[in-house]
SELO-693234 format. One record per residue (C-alpha): residue number from 1; x, y, z. Coordinates in nm, 2 decimals. Last residue first. Example, Ala and Ser with C-alpha at 12.3 -4.5 7.8 and 13.67 -1.06 7.14 Angstrom:
<tivexs>
k / px / py / pz
2 / 1.37 / -0.11 / 0.71
1 / 1.23 / -0.45 / 0.78
</tivexs>
This chain:
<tivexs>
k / px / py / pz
69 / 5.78 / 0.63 / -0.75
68 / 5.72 / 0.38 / -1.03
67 / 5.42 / 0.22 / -0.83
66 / 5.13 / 0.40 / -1.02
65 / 4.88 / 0.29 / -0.80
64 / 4.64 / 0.13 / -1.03
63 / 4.29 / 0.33 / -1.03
62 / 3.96 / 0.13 / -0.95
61 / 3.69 / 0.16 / -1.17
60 / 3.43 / 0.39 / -1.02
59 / 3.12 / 0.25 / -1.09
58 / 2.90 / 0.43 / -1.21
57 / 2.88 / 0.29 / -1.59
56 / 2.81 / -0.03 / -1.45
55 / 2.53 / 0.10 / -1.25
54 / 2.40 / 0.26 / -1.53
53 / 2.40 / -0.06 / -1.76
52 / 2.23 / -0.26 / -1.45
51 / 1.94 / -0.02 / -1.40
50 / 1.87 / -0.06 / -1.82
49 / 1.90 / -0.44 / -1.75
48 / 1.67 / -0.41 / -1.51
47 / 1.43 / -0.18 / -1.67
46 / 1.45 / -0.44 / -1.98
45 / 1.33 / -0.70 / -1.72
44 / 1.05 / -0.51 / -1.61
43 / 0.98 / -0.43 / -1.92
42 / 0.94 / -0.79 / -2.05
41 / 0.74 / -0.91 / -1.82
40 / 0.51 / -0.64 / -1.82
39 / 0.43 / -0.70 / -2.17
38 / 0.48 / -1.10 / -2.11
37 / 0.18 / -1.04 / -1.82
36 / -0.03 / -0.85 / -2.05
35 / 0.00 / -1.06 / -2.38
34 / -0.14 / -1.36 / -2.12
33 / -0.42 / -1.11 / -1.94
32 / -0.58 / -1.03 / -2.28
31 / -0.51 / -0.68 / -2.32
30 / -0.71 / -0.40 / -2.20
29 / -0.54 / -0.35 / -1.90
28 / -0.27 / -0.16 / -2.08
27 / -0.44 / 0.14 / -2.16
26 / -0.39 / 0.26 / -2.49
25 / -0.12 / 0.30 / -2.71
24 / 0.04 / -0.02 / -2.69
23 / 0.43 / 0.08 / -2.66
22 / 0.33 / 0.36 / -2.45
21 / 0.05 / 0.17 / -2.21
20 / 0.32 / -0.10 / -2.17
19 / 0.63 / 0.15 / -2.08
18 / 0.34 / 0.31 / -1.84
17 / 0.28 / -0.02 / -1.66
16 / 0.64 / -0.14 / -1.67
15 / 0.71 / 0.21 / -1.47
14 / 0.43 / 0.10 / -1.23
13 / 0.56 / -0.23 / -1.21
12 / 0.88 / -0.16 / -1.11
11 / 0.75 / 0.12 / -0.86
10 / 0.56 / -0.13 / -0.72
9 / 0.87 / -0.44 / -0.66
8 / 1.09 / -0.10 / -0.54
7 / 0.85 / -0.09 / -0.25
6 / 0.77 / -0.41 / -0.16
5 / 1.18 / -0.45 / -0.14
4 / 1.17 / -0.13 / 0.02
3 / 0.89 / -0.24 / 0.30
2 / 1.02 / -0.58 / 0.32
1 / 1.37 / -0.44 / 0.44
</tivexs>
């Protein structure tokens, strides 16, 4: 279980990585390390919420039994 959590922990940072170096323009470790870590910050949590939207919309809501019959 360490493995995926350290797992899913990198990819989150790589994809908060390349959201950075997009919304900056250049390569993200060129910021000061304080703008860096609220950059990353930030996507990482936006990635979240973006993860928990999808779920949502997965789910399969459950269907009422139509008890008429």
């Amino acid at each position: 279980m360490t493995q995926r959590v350290d797992a899913r922990w990198r990819a989150e940072v790589t994809q908060a990585l390349c959201a950075v170096q997009a919304q900056v323009g250049t390569a993200p470790h060129g910021l000061p390390r304080d703008v860096l870590i609220a950059a990353l910050a930030d996507a990482i949590w936006a990635q979240r919420a973006a993860y928990a939207r999808v779920r949502e919309t997965l789910v399969a809501s459950p269907v009422l039994a139509d008890e008429s019959m």
